[in-house]
C-alpha positions in Angstrom: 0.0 0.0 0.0 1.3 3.4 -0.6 2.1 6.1 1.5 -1.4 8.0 0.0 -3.3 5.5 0.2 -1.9 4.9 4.0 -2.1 8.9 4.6 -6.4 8.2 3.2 -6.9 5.5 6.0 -5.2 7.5 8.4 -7.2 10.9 7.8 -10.0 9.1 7.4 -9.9 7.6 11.0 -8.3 11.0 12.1 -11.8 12.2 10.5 -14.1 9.8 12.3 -11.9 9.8 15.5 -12.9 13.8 15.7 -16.0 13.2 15.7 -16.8 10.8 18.4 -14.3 13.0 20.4 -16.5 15.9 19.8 -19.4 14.0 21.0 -17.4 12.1 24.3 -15.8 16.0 25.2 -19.7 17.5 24.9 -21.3 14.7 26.6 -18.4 14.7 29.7 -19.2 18.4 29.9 -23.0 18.0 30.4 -22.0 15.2 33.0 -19.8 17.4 34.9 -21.8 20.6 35.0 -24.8 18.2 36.5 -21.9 17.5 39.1 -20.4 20.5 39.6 -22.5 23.2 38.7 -21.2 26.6 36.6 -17.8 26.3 37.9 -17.2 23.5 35.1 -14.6 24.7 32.9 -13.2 27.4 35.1 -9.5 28.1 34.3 -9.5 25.3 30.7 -9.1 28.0 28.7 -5.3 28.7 29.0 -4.5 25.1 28.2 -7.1 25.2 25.3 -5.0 28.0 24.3 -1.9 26.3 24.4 -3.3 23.4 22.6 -5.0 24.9 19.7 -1.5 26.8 19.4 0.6 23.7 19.3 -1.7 22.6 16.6 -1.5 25.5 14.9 2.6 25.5 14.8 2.3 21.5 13.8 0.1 22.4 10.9 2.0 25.6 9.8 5.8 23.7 10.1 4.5 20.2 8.3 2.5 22.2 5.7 5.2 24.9 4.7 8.1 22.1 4.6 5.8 19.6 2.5 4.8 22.3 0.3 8.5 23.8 0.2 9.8 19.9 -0.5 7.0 19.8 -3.5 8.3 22.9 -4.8 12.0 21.9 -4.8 11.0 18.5 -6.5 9.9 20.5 -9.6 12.7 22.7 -9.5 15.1 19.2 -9.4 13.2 18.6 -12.8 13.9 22.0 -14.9 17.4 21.8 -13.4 18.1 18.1 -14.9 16.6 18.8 -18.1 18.6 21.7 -18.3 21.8 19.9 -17.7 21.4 16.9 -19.6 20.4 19.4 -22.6 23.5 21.5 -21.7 25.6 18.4 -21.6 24.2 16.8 -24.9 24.9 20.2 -26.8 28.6 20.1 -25.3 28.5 16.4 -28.0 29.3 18.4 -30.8 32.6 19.4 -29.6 33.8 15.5 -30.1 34.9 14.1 -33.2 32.5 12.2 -35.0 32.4 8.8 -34.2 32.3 9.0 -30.7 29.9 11.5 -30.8 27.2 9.4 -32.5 27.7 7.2 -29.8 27.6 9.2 -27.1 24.5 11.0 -28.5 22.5 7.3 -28.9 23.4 7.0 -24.8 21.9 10.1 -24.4 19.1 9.1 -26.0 18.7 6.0 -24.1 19.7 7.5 -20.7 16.8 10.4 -21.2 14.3 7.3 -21.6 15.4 5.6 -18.6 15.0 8.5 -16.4 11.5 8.9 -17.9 11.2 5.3 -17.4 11.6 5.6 -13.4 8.4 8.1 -12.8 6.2 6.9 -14.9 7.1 3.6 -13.4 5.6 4.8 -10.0 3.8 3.5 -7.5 5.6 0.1 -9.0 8.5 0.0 -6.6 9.9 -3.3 -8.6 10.0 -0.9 -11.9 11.0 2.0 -10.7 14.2 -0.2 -9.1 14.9 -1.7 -13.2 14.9 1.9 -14.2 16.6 3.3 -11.9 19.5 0.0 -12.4 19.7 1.1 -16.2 19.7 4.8 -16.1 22.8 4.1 -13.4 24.5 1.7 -16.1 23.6 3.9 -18.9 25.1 7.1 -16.9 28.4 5.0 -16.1 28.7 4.2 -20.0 28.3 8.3 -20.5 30.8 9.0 -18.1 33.3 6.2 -19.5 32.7 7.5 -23.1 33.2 11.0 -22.4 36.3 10.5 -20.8 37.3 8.4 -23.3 36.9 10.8 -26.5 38.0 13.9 -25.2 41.7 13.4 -25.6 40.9 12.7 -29.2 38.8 15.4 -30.0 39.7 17.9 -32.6 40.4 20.9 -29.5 40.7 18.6 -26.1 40.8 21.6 -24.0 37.5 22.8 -25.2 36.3 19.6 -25.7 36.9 19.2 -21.5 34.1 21.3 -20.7 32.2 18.0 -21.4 33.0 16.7 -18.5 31.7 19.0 -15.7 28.2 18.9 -17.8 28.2 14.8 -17.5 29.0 15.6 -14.1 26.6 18.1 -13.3 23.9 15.7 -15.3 24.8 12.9 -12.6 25.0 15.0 -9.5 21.1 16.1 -10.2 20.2 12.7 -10.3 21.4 11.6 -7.1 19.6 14.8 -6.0 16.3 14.0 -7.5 16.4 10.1 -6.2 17.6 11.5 -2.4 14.6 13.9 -2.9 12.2 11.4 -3.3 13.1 9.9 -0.2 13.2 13.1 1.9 10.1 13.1 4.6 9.5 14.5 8.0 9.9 11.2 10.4 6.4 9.3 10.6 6.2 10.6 14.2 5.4 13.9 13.5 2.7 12.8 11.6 1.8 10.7 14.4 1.9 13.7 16.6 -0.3 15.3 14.6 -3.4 13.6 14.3 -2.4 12.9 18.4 -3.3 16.5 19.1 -5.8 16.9 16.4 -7.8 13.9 18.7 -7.2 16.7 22.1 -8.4 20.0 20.3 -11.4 17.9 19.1 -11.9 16.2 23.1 -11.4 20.0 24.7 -13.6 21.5 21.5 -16.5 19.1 22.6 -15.9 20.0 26.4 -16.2 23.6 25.6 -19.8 23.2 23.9 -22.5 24.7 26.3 -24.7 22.5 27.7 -27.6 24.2 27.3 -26.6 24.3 23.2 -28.1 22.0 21.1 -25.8 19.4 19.1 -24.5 21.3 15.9 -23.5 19.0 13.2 -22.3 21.6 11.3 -19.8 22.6 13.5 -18.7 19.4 14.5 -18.6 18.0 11.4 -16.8 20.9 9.5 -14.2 21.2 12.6 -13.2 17.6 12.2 -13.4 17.7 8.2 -10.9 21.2 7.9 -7.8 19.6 10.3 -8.5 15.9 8.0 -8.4 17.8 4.9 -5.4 19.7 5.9 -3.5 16.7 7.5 -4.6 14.6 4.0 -3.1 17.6 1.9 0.6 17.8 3.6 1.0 13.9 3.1 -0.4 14.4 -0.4 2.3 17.1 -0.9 5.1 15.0 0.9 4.3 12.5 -1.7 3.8 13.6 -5.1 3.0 11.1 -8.3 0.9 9.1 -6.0 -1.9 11.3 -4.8 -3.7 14.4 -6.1 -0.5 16.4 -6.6 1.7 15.6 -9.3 5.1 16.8 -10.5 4.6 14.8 -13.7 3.4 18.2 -15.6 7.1 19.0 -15.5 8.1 15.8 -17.6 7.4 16.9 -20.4 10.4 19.3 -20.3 12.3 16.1 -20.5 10.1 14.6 -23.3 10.6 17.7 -24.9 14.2 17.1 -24.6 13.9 13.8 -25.7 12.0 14.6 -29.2 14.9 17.3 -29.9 17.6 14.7 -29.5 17.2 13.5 -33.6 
């Protein structure tokens, strides 16, 4: 199961969790105030204060890193497109023969990489591709190294290499970005003190009030929602937001390599 589909189980549960939460919090208030009269509640609101806060800080910190990671997972795209085009241009400085070569491993190596997304969620797949496009990049490297001495102006010809290299850096950048998530706990955490703000929220209903659905049912559906949309944003190709728009710089890339 994936880590969406995982984060929809979890949010949903988080979802019906509130609820019942609202409902134990409101009816433990009603008991009480039988008990105890007005003075119920007397002096809860500074730690409702400091809980809704703590929620709020959660929410803000997980949403602005997921949606900062999301961001720099595009960016990882335009910037290997970039340097695999930069790199590919830097070809024509070879002689001949090895440049034909080098410019079918190209080809090749810009398939495999495309190969590895649109191989997700299949984990086996996505490890294939990401085997070849490391064999393929190896056999760039080797070639590169290989024909500069013999091209027609080796010195200029050497600017080749910092391109292969740059291609390859980007690519252990984009795999480690893939892999880069806050630690499960905070998640954990999260819906932990979503359950509390929903247990003091019910406590704080009057008791004279009638149940409001609409209330409880939109307090518990905003903080899902939210928490639903930072795991959606922490992992992107498998849920509702997708980075795969920005492939198609690289099959553009692809279709210019002719």
């Amino acid at each position: 199961m994936s880590e969406v589909a995982v984060g929809t189980v979890f949010t949903a549960g988080l979802f019906i969790g509130m609820l019942l939460l609202l409902e134990v919090g409101r009816r433990t208030r009603r008991r009480h105030q039988a008990q105890y009269g007005e003075a119920v509640g007397a002096g809860l609101g500074a730690v409702e204060t400091a809980v809704f806060g703590l929620m709020g800080l959660l929410v803000a910190f997980t949403f602005s890193g997921a949606a900062s990671r999301f961001e720099g997972r595009r960016q990882l795209i335009v910037d290997e497109a970039n340097a695999i085009g930069t790199a590919y241009l830097r070809l024509d400085l070879l002689a001949p023969e090895p440049r034909t070569t080098l410019q079918q491993r190209f080809r090749e190596y810009v398939d495999a990489r495309l190969a590895i997304y649109r191989a997700v969620p299949n984990s086996l797949e996505v490890s294939a591709a990401v085997a070849r496009a490391a064999v393929l990049q190896q056999g760039i490297w080797d070639g590169a190294v290989a024909a500069v001495p013999s091209a027609p102006n080796p010195q200029l010809a050497g600017q080749l290499l910092p391109a292969v290299n740059e291609m390859t850096d980007i690519s252990s950048s984009r795999l480690a970005a893939t892999r880069m998530h806050p630690p499960r706990i905070i998640f954990g955490l999260l819906g932990a003190v979503s359950l509390v703000c929903a247990l003091l929220a019910g406590y704080a209903m009057p008791e004279s009030a009638p149940r409001s659905w609409l209330h409880m049912v939109g307090f518990a559906a905003v903080l899902a929602i939210t928490i639903y949309v930072i795991i959606d944003l922490e992992y992107p190709r498998l849920g509702l937001f997708q980075v795969a728009d920005f492939d198609q710089l690289l099959v553009n890339l692809r279709a210019g390599m002719r």
